[in-house]
C-alpha positions in Angstrom: 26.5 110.5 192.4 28.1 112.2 189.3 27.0 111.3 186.1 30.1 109.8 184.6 28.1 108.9 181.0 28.5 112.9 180.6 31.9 113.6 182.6 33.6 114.1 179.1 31.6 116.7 177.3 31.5 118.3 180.0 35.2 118.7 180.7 35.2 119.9 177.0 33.1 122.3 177.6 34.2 123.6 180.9 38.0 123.4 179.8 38.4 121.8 183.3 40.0 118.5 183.5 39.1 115.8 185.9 40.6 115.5 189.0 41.6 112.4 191.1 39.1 112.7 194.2 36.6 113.9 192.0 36.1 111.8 189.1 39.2 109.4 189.1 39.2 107.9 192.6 35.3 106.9 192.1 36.3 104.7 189.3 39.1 103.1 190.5 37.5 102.3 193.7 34.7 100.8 191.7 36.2 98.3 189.1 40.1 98.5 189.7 40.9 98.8 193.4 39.5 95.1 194.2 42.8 93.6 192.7 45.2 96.4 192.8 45.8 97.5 196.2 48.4 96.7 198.7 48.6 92.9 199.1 46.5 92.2 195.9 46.9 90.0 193.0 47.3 93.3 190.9 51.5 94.0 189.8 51.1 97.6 191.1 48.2 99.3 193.7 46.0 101.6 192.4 44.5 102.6 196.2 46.0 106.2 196.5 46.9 109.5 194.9 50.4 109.0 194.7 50.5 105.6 193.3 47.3 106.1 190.5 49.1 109.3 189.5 52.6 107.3 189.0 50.8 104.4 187.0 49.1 107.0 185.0 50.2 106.4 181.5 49.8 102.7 181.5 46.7 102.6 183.0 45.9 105.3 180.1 47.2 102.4 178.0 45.4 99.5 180.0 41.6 101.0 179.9 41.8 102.0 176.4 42.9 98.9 174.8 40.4 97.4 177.2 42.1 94.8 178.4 41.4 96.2 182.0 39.0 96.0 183.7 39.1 91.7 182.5 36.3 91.3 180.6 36.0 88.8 177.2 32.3 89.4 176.2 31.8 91.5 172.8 29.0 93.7 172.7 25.7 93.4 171.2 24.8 90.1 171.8 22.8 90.2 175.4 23.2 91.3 178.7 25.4 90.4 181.3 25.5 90.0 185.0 28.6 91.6 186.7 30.0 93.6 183.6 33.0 95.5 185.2 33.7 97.3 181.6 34.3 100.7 181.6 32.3 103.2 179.4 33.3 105.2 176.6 32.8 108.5 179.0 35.4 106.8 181.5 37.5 105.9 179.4 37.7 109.5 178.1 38.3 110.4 181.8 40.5 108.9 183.0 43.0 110.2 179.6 42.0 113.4 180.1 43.0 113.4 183.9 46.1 112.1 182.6 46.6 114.4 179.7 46.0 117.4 182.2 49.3 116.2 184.2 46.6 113.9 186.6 45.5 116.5 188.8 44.3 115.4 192.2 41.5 118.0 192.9 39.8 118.3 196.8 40.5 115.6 199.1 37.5 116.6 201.3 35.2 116.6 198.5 35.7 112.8 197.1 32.8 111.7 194.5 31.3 109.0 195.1 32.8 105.5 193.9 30.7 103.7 191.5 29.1 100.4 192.7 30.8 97.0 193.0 29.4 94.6 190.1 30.5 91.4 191.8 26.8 90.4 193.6 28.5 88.6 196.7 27.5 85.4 198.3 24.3 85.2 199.6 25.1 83.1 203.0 27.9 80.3 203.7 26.4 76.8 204.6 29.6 74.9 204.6 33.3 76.0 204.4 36.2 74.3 203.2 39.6 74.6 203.5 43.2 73.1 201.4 44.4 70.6 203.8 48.1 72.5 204.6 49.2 75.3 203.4 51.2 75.3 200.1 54.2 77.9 198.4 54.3 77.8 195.3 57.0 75.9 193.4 56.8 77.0 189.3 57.7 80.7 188.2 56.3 82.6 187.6 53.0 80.2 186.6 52.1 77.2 189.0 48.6 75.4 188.8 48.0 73.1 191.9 45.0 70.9 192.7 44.0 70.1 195.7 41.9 67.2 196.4 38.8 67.6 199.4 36.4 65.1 200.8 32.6 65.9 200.4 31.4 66.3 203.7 27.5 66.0 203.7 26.1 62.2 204.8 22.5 62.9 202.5 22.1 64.5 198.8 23.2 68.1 198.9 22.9 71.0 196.6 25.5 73.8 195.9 23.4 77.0 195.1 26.3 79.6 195.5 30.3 79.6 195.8 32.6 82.4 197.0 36.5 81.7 197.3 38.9 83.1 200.4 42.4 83.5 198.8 44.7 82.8 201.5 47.8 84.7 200.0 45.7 87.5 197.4 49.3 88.3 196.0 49.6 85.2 194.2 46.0 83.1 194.5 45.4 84.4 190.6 42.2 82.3 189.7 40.0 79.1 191.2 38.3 76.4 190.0 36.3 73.7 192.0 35.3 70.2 190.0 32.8 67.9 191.3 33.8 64.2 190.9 31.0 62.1 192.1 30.9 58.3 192.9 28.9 57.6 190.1 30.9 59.3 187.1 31.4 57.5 184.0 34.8 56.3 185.3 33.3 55.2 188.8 36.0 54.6 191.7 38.4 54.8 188.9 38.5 58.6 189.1 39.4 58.1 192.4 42.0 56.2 192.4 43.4 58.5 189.8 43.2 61.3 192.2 45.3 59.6 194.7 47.4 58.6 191.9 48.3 61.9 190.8 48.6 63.5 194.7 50.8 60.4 195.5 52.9 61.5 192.2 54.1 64.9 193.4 55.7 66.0 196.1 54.2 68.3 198.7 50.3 69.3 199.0 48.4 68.4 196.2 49.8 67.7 193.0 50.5 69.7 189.9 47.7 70.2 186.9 47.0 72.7 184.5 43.3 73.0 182.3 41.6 70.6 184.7 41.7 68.0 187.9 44.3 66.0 185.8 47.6 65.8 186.8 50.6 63.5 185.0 48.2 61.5 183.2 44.9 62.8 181.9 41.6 62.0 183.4 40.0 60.7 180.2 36.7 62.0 180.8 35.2 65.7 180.9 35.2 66.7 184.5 32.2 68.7 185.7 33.1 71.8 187.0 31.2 73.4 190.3 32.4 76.9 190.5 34.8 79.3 189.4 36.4 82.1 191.2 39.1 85.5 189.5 40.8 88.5 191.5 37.6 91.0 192.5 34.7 88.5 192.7 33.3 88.2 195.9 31.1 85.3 194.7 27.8 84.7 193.6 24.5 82.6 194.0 23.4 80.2 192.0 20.1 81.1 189.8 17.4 81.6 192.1 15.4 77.7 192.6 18.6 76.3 190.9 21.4 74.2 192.5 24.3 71.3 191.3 23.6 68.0 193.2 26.3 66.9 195.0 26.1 63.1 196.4 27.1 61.4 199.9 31.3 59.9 198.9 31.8 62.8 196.7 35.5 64.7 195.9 36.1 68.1 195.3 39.5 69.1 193.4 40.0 72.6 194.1 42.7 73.9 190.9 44.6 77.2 192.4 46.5 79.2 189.4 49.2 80.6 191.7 51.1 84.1 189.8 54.3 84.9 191.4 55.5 87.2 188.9 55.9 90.7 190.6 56.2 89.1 194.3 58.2 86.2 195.9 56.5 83.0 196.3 54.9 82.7 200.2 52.3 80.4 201.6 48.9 79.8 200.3 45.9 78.0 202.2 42.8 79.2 200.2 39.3 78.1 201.2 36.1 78.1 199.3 32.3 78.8 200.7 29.1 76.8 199.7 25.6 77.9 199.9 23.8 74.9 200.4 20.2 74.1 200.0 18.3 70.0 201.2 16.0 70.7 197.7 15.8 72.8 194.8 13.2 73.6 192.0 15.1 72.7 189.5 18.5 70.5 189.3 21.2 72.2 187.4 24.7 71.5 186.4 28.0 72.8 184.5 28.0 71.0 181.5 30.8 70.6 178.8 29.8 70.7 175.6 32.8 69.5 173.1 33.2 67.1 170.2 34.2 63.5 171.7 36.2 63.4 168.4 38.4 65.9 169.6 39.7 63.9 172.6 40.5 60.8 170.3 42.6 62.7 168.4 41.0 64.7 165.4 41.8 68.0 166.6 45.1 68.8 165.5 46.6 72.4 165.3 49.4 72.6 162.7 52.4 74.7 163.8 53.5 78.0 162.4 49.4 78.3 161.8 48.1 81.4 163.1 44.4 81.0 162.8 43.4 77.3 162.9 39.6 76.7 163.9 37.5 74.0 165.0 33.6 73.6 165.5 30.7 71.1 166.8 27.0 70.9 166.3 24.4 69.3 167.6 21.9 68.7 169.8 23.5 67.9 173.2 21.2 66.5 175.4 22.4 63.0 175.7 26.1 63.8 175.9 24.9 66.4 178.6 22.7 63.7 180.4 26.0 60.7 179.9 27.8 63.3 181.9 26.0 65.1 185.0 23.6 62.0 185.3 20.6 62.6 187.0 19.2 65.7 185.1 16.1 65.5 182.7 16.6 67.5 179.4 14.1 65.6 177.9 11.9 68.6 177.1 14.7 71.3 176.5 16.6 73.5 179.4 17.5 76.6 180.7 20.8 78.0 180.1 22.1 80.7 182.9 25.8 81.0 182.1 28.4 80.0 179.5 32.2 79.8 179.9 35.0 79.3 177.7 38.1 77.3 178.1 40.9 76.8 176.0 44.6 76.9 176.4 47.6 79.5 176.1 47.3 79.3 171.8 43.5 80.4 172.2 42.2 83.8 170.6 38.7 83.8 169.8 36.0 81.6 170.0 31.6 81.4 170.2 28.7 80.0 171.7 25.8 79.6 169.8 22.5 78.2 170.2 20.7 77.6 166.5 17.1 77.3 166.3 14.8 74.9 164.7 12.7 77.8 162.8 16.8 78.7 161.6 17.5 81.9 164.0 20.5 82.5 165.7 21.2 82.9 169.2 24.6 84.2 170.5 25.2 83.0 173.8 29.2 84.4 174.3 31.7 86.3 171.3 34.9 86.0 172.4 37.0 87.9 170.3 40.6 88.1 172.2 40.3 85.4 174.7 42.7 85.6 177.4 43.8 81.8 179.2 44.7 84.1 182.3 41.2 86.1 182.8 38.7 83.4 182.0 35.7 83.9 183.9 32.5 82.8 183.8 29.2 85.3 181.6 26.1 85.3 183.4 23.2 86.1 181.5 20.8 88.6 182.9 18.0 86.4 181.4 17.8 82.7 180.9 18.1 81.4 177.4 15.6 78.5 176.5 17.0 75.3 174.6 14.2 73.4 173.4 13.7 70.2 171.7 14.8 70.2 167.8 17.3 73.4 168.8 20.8 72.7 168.3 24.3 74.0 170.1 27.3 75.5 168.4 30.9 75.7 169.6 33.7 77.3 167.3 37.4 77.6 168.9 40.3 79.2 167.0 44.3 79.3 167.8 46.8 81.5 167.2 50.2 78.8 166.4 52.7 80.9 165.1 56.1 82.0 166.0 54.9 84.8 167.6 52.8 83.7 169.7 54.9 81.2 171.4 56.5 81.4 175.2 59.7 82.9 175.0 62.5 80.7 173.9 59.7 78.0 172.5 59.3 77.5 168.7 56.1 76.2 167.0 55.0 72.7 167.9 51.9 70.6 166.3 49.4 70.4 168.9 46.8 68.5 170.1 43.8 67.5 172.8 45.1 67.1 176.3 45.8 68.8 180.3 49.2 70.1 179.5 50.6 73.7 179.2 51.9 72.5 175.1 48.5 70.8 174.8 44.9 72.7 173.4 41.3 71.9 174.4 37.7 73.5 173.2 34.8 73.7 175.8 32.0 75.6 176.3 31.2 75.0 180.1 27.6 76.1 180.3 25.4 76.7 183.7 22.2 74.8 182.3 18.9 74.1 184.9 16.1 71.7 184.3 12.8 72.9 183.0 9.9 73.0 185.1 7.8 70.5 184.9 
């Protein structure tokens, strides 16, 4: 396999540029040809000479403002599972090809395409499937939910999730929540459910941050699994799984993206690894201030850095909400992801030690609405007893950063596309005892 991390110097050196089969090709097959390829989610395929040659100056532009390959993460904080950035040698290589007037090199001596870093689904216990199929009705942005039965008569865990876009033109990003019978709302949530499919017209029923659809929820919903263009899924931390109980509902949230091709049918289905019993119970918890629902977060228009924060220890709001885990000793946390609206730009995880250190958990720094995704720590961070949790959110309200045609509006909490929210949804396991 070539050794991209020197591919530049030694194109400087050699006064040879790059070629496509050679050098290009491996990288594209690697992080970029998942999404843009014919019938993909990507506005333009990237699978053959011809085409990556005629996309070359934007994807000149793309790679090095590093806004593709979709990754929110800043360095220097930890390591990541999955990280599909490209290096700074890559980066170089792909310009250079460009530069050079993208030559495309020997077709029967390809190099060899770097490896995938989605880790795949383990096995598929269970399958399930949107009830009918559904075309999208908003342009170019419509976010449908779709509400499933639990099948499983006994207690259940989910250890792993993969997603099967039915239409990978449009199917932009999935989320799965878990509403069990025994959330703080009880058979209230369900009856909202129906309430809101009963609402809209056609399969499902519209929504847009979460499960909610005309009229929020009320409570933080607890998410199950999430799913972008190029994943191929993942399992759960080894031992780990999310306890799923006998009466439970699924709402599976589709963002549908119809802006480079014409809206067609869509009848996604997710996969579950299943396991009877796990090690350790585990959940997707949302850490956020209470306050913040009520009413206290308010972002002032024509404001174009407005910032909230929470801190504290949240065990009990953590145990109020996924129920049956014991966090009485500390946890585990795996993963951490963040989730805020379209005014959204930066925002941090933190985890603050009783001795006073500082652990990062996630840096956003440009945080993109359309390419959150979930950060998967290589190692497990340990929350113990007398440690505390940080959350900071910022938003960008100004005039310039409005939809077109909209002006600045004061905002606050709520499920709507004019409406904010702040939550660090993080992957957090029990602690052996």
């Amino acid at each position: 396999m070539k050794n991209l991390a020197i591919i530049g110097t030694f194109f400087a050196a050699c006064n040879a540029p790059p070629t496509y089969h050679q050098d290009i090709a491996p990288i594209l097959q690697g992080r970029c040809v998942s999404c843009h390829q014919e019938g993909g989610i990507g506005p333009f395929a990237l699978d053959t000479f011809d085409k990556a040659k005629s996309m070359a100056p934007i994807l000149v532009e793309s790679v090095a403002s590093k806004r593709m390959p979709p990754w929110g993460a800043a360095e220097g904080h930890r390591q990541y599972l999955d990280n599909p950035s490209l290096s700074a040698e890559q980066i170089e290589a792909i310009r250079l090809w460009a530069d050079s007037g993208a030559p495309e090199g020997d077709a029967n001596r390809p190099g060899e395409a770097l490896v995938t870093v989605s880790g795949g689904l383990g096995r598929s216990d269970l399958t399930l499937t949107m009830p009918e199929a559904y075309t999208p009705q908003q342009f170019p942005d419509d976010y449908r939910c779709f509400v499933l039965d639990w099948p499983e008569q006994g207690l259940t865990h989910v250890t792993g999730f993969a997603a099967q876009p039915g239409n990978r033109q449009t199917v932009h990003h999935i989320a799965m929540f878990l509403v069990g019978p025994d959330t703080p709302l009880g058979d209230g949530a369900f009856e909202k459910l129906a309430e809101f499919d009963a609402h809209d017209d056609g399969p499902g029923y519209r929504c847009f941050g979460g499960p909610s659809g005309y009229e929020d929820l009320g409570i933080p919903i607890q998410q199950l699994a999430q799913w972008v263009p190029g994943s191929s899924g993942w399992d759960f931390p080894a031992g780990t799984g999310i306890p799923v109980k006998p009466g439970s509902k699924l709402v599976l949230q589709v963002h549908y993206n119809s802006a480079s091709v014409n809206p067609a049918p869509d009848q996604t289905s997710v996969s579950l690894r299943l396991e009877a019993e796990v090690e350790r119970r585990s959940a997707f918890a949302p850490w956020l201030d209470i306050g913040w629902v009520l009413g206290s977060m308010q972002i002032p228009a024509g404001d174009d850095d407005v910032w909230h924060s929470v801190q504290g220890d949240p065990r009990s709001f953590f145990e109020f909400l996924v129920g049956d885990l014991d966090l009485s000793s500390g946890f585990r946390i795996h993963s951490v992801l963040l989730h805020m609206h379209q005014r959204g730009h930066a925002g941090e995880v933190t985890v603050h030690r009783q001795d006073g250190g500082e652990e990062v958990l996630l840096e956003e720094a440009r945080y993109d609405f359309n390419w959150q995704q979930i950060y998967r720590f290589k190692e497990p961070v340990e929350f113990a007893a007398g440690d505390e949790l940080s959350l900071i959110c910022r938003w960008d309200n100004s005039a310039g950063n409005q939809a077109p045609g909209q002006q600045p509006a004061d905002i606050a909490w709520g499920e709507g596309t004019a409406e904010e929210m702040c939550v660090a949804n993080l992957y957090i396991s029990e602690n052996p005892q």
